[in-house]
VOGU-3710 file (C-alpha; in Angstrom, 3 decimals, decimal comma):
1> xxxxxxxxxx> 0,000/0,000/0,000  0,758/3,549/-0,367  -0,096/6,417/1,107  -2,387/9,388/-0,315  -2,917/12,524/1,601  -6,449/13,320/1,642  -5,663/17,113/1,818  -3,000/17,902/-0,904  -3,843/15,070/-3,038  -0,506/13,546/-3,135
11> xxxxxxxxxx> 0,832/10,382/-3,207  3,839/8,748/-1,312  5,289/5,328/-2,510  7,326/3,515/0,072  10,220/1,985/-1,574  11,291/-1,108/0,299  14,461/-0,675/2,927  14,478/3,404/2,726  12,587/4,387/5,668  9,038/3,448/5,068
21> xxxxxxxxxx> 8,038/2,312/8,728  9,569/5,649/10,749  7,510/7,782/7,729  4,335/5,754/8,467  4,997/6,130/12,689  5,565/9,928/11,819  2,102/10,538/9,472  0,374/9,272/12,605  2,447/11,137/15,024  1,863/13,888/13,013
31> xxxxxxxxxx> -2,325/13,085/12,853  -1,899/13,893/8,688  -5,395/12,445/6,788  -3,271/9,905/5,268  -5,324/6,973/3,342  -3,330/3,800/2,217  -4,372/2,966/-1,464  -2,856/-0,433/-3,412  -2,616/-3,371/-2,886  -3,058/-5,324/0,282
41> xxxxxxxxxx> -1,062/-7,948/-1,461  2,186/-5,968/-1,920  3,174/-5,315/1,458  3,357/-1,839/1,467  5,110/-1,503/-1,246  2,671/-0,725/-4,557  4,586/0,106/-7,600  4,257/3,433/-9,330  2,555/1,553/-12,466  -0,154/0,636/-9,918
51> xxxxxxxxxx> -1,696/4,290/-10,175  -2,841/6,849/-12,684  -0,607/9,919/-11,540  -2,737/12,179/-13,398  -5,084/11,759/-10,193  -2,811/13,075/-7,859  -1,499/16,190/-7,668  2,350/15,108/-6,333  3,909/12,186/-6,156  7,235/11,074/-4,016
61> xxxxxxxxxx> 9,048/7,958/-3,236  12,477/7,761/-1,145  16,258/5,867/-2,587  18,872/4,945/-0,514  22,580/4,564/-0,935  22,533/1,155/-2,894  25,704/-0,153/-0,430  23,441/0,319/2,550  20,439/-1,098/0,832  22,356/-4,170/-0,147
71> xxxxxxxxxx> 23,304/-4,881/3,217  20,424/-3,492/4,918  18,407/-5,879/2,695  20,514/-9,360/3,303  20,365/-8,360/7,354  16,335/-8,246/6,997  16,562/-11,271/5,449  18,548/-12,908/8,034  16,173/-11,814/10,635  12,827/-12,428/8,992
81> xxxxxxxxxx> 13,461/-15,165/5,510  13,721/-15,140/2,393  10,627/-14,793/-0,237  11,557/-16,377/-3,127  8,991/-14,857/-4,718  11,260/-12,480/-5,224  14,087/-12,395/-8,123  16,675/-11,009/-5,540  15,506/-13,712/-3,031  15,396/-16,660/-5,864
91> xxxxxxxxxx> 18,455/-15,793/-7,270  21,023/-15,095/-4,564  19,358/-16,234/-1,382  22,923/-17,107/1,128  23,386/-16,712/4,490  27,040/-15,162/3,739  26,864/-11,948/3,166  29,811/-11,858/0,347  28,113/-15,019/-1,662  24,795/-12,632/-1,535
101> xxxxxxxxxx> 26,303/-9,871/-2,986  28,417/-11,610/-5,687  25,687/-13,773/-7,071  23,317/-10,066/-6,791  26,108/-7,972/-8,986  26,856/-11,209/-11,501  23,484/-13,198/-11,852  20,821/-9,691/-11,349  23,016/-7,206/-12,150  21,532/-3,461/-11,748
111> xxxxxxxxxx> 18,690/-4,779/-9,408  18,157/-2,380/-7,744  18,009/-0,133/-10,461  15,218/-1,539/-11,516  13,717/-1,602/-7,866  14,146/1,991/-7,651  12,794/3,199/-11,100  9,938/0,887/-10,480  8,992/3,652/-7,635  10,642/7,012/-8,871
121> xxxxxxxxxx> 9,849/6,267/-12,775  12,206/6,275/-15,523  15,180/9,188/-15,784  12,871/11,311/-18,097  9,796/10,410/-16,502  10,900/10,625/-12,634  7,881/11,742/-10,599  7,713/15,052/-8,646  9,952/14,538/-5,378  12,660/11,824/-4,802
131> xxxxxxxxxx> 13,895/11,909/-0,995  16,445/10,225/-0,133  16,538/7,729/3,429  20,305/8,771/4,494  18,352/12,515/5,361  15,257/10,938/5,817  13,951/13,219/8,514  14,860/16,590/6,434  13,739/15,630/2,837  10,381/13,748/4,453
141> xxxxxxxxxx> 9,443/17,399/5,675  10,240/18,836/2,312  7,789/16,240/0,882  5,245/17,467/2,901  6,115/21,290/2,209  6,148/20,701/-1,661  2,774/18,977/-1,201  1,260/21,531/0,714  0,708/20,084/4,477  0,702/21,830/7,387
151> xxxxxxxxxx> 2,328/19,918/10,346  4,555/20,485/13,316  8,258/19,940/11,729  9,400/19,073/15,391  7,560/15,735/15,802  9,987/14,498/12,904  13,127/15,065/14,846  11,567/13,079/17,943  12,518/9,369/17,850  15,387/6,712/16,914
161> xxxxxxxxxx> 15,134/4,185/14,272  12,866/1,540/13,970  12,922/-1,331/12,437  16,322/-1,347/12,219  17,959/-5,175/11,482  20,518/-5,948/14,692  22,612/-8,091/12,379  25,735/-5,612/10,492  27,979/-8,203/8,618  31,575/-7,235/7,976
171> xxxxxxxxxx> 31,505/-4,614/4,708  34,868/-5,290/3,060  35,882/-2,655/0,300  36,130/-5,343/-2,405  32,317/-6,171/-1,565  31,674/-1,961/-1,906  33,342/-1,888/-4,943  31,466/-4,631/-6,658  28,073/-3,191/-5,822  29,242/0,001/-6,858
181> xxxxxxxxxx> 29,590/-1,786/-10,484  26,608/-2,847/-10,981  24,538/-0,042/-9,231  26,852/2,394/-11,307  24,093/4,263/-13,146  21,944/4,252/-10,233  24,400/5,505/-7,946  25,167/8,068/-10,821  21,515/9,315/-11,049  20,655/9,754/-7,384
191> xxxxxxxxxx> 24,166/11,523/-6,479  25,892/8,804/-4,440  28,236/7,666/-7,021  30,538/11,092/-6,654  31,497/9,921/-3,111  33,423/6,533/-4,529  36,720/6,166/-5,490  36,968/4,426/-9,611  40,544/2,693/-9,150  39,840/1,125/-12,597
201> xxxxxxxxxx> 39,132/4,171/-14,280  35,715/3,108/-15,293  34,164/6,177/-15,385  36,820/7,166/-17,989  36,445/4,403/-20,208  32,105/5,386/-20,279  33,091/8,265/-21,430  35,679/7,519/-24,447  33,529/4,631/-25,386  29,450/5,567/-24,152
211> xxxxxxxxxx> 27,677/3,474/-26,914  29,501/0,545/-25,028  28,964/1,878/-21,132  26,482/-1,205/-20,445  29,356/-3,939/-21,770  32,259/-2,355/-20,176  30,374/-2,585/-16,471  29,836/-6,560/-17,266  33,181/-6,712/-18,397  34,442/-5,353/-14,876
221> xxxxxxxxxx> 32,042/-7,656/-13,180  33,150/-10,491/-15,273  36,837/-9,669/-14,566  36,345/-9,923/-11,390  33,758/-12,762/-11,095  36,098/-15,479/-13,265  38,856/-14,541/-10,337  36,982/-15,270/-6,738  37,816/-19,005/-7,110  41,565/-19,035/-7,124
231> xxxxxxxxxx> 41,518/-15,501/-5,123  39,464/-17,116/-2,337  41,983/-20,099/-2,388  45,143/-17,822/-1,927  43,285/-16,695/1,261  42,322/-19,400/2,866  46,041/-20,553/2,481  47,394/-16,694/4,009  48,042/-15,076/0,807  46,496/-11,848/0,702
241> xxxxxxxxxx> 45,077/-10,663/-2,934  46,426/-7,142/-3,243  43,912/-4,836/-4,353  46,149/-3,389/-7,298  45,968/-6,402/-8,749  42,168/-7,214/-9,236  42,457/-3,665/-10,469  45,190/-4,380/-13,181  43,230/-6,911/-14,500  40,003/-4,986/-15,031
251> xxxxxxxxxx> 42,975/-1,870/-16,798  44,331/-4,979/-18,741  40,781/-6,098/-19,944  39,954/-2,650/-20,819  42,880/-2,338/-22,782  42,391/-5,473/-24,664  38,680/-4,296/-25,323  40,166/-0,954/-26,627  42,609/-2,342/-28,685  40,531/-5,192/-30,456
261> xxxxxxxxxx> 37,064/-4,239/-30,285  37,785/-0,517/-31,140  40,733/-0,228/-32,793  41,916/2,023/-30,245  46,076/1,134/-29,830  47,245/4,424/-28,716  44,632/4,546/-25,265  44,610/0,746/-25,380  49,042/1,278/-24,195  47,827/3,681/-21,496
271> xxxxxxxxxx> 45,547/1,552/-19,910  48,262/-1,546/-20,489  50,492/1,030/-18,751  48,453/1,643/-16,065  47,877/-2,061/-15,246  51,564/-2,348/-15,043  51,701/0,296/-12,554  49,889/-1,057/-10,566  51,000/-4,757/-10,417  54,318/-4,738/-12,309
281> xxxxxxxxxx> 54,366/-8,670/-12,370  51,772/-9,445/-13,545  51,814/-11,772/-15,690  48,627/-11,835/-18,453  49,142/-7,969/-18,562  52,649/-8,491/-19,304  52,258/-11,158/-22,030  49,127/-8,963/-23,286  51,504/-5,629/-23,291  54,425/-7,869/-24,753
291> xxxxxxxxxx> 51,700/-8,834/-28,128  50,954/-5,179/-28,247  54,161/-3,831/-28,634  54,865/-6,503/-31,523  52,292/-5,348/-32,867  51,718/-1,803/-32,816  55,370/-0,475/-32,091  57,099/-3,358/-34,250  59,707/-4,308/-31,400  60,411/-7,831/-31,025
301> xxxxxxxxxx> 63,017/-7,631/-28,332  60,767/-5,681/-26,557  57,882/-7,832/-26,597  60,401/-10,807/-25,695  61,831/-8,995/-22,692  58,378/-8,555/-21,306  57,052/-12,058/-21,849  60,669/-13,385/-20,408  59,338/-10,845/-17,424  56,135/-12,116/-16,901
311> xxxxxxxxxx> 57,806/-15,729/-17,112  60,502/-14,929/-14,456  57,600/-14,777/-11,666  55,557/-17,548/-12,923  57,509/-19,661/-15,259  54,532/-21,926/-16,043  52,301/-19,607/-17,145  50,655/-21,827/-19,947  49,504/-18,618/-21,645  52,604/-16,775/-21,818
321> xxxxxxxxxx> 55,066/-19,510/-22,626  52,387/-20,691/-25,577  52,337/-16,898/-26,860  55,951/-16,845/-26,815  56,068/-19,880/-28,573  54,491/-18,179/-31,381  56,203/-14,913/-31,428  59,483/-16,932/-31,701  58,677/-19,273/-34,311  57,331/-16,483/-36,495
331> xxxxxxxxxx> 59,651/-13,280/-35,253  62,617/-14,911/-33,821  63,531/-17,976/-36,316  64,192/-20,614/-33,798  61,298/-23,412/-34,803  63,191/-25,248/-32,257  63,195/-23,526/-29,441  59,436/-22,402/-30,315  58,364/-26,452/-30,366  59,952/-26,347/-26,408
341> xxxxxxxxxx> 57,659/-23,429/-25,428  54,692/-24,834/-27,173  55,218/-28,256/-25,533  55,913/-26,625/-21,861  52,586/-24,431/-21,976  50,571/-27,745/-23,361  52,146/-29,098/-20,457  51,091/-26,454/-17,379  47,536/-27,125/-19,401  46,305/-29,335/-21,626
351> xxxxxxxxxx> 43,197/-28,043/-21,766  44,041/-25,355/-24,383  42,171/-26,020/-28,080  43,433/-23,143/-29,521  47,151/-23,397/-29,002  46,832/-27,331/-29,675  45,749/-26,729/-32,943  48,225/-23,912/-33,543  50,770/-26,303/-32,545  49,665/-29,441/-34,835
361> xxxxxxxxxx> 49,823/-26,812/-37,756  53,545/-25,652/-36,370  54,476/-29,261/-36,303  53,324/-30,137/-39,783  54,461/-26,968/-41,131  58,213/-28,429/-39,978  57,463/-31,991/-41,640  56,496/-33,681/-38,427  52,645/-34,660/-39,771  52,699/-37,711/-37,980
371> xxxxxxxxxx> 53,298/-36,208/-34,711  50,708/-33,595/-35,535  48,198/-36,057/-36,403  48,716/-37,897/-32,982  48,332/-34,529/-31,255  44,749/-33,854/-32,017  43,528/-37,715/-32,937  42,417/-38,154/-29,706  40,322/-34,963/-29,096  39,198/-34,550/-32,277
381> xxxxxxxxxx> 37,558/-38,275/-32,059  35,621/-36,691/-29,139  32,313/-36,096/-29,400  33,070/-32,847/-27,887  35,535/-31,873/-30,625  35,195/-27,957/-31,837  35,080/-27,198/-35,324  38,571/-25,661/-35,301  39,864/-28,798/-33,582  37,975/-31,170/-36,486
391> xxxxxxxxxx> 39,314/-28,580/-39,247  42,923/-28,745/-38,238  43,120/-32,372/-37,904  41,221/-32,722/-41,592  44,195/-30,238/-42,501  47,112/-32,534/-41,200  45,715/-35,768/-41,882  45,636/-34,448/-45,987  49,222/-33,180/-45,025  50,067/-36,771/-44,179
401> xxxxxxxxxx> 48,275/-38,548/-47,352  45,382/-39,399/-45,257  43,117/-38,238/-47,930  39,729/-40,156/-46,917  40,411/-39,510/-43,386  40,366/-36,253/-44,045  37,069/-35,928/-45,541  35,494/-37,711/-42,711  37,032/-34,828/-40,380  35,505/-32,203/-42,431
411> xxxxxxx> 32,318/-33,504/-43,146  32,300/-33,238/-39,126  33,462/-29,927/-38,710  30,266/-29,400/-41,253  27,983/-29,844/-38,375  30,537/-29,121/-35,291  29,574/-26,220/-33,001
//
């Protein structure tokens, strides 16, 4: 339900965790003719498509600071159950506060958003007042004012909370940061995003690239989603995840999404730059940098000395040692040593389709067909083999003579995924 003042005609929606029981204790403090209108069904909390606003004369509804809402939501929760009814319940129901959050930001990402905009309307249809629950007491009585009631402004600084949640889990940064992500356009509309820090520049990259804003916030969520596994791993065993590097790898990501997608070298080196700064060993941004200075500044050495770099701290790094391999078959004449590095990163991971194939073609390019054939035979038997997979092994079984072979591989590749 909602509440309608009789004698101004106006409406007030209560948005769920931004006040709503202290406002309704205060209309009756206050004796306001207040009638609720809705829904019985929705708990207090009707949505603004529930009513024709063209039959009121002002409408309000209240936001709140989506980290506090977050966390003032779970701690309800806690206390009173979860409604699965509910998307946010359904979805990301936990009774650790950090699983609740990540599964919000990566599975309903923007929920609240879409809570609040339910109430307050869309950006260019917002209705008349939007309070917000951080000065509820204040902006409550310049509802009223703007609505034209008459009441005693005292009775709303009289009281403490209520229905506050006892529970107040611990509120890392990381966890701030991530909501901050996905609520970024809410947080950016009702003026709480100016007050957080944007170590990974996002707000920068919005604005070079705004017909892309919506992918670049899933691509800093996805960053840092794919990374909680091994990152949770490292400390439970005492290794502490420095924040400047889950923020390199968001600056390396961006620069790989400047570079590729749009064609963008010159700001995609800044950002590899900056990723650098920030963790110097690290070792995907180093390999990443290393393939953009081949590229785009034609120095081989250069790109060497980084990937050696990036090798010195972690000298299995499947990805850099199989890059490598390539730059110094193709750059650095030495099909020997390059057949090392290709068999060291297949080595630290064997689950890598791409570089296999990459290799099988290296090793038949150097005469060695049968060994290329043996490479793939098994996987590309697989019922699970990928078309590039099926295509390279129809490639080096023709190499090798294996001419009917072959044409069973492609014919398979015909209808592979």
């Amino acid at each position: 339900m909602a509440l309608h003042f009789t004698r101004s005609n106006a409406l007030l929606l209560l948005t769920p965790k931004t006040g709503s029981t202290w406002i309704r204790r205060k209309v009756r403090e206050l004796g306001l003719e207040v009638a609720e209108v809705g829904d019985p069904a929705m708990r207090e909390h009707d949505l603004l498509a529930d009513f024709d606003r063209s039959r009121y004369g002002f409408v309000g509804a209240f936001v709140r600071d989506p980290l506090e809402w977050y966390r003032s939501y779970w701690s309800y929760r806690m206390e009173k159950g979860w409604r699965p009814q509910y998307p946010l319940d359904e979805h990301c129901e936990s009774d650790d506060f950090q699983t609740f959050v990540r599964r919000a930001v990566t599975v309903l990402p923007g929920a609240l958003g879409n809570i609040y905009t339910s109430y307050v309307g869309t950006p260019d249809d917002e209705v008349d007042f939007v309070g917000r629950q951080e000065d509820l007491a204040a902006d409550f009585a310049r509802f009223l004012k703007l609505a034209g009631e008459e009441f005693d402004a005292s009775v709303l600084a009289e009281g403490d909370r209520i229905n506050a949640t006892s529970i107040r889990p611990d509120y890392p940064e990381e966890l701030k940061e991530l909501i901050t992500l996905s609520e970024w356009e809410t947080m950016a509309r009702f003026g709480y995003l100016d007050a957080r820090p944007d170590p990974i520049g996002l707000a920068e990259m919005r604005a070079r690239y705004p017909e892309d804003a919506g992918d670049l916030r899933l691509l800093s969520l996805w960053t840092e989603k794919i990374h909680w596994a091994p990152d949770d791993v490292k400390r439970a065993s005492g290794r502490p995840v420095r924040p400047e590097t889950r923020y390199a790898r968001v600056h390396s990501n961006f620069a790989l999404f400047a570079q590729h997608k749009k064609q963008d070298p010159e700001y995609a080196g800044t950002r590899y730059r900056e990723a650098l700064r920030l963790d110097p060993a690290h070792p995907r941004t180093l390999c990443n940098y290393a393939l953009y200075v081949a590229e785009h500044e034609d120095d081989t050495a250069g790109a060497r000395a980084l990937m050696l770099r990036a090798l010195s701290g972690r000298p299995n790094h499947p990805y850099t040692l199989g890059k490598l391999a390539k730059l110094t078959a193709e750059r650095l004449d030495d099909p020997d040593l390059a057949e090392v590095l290709y068999r060291q990163s297949l080595a630290a991971n064997s689950d890598q389709r791409e570089l296999r194939a990459e290799f099988a073609r290296f090793l038949a390019g150097r005469g060695k067909t049968d060994e290329a054939v043996a490479l793939l035979a098994e996987e590309a038997e697989s019922p699970r083999a990928d078309r590039l997979t099926l295509l390279t092994h129809a490639s080096v079984l023709a190499r090798a003579g294996r001419i009917t072979e072959a044409r069973r591989f492609q014919q398979l590749a015909a209808t592979a995924a």
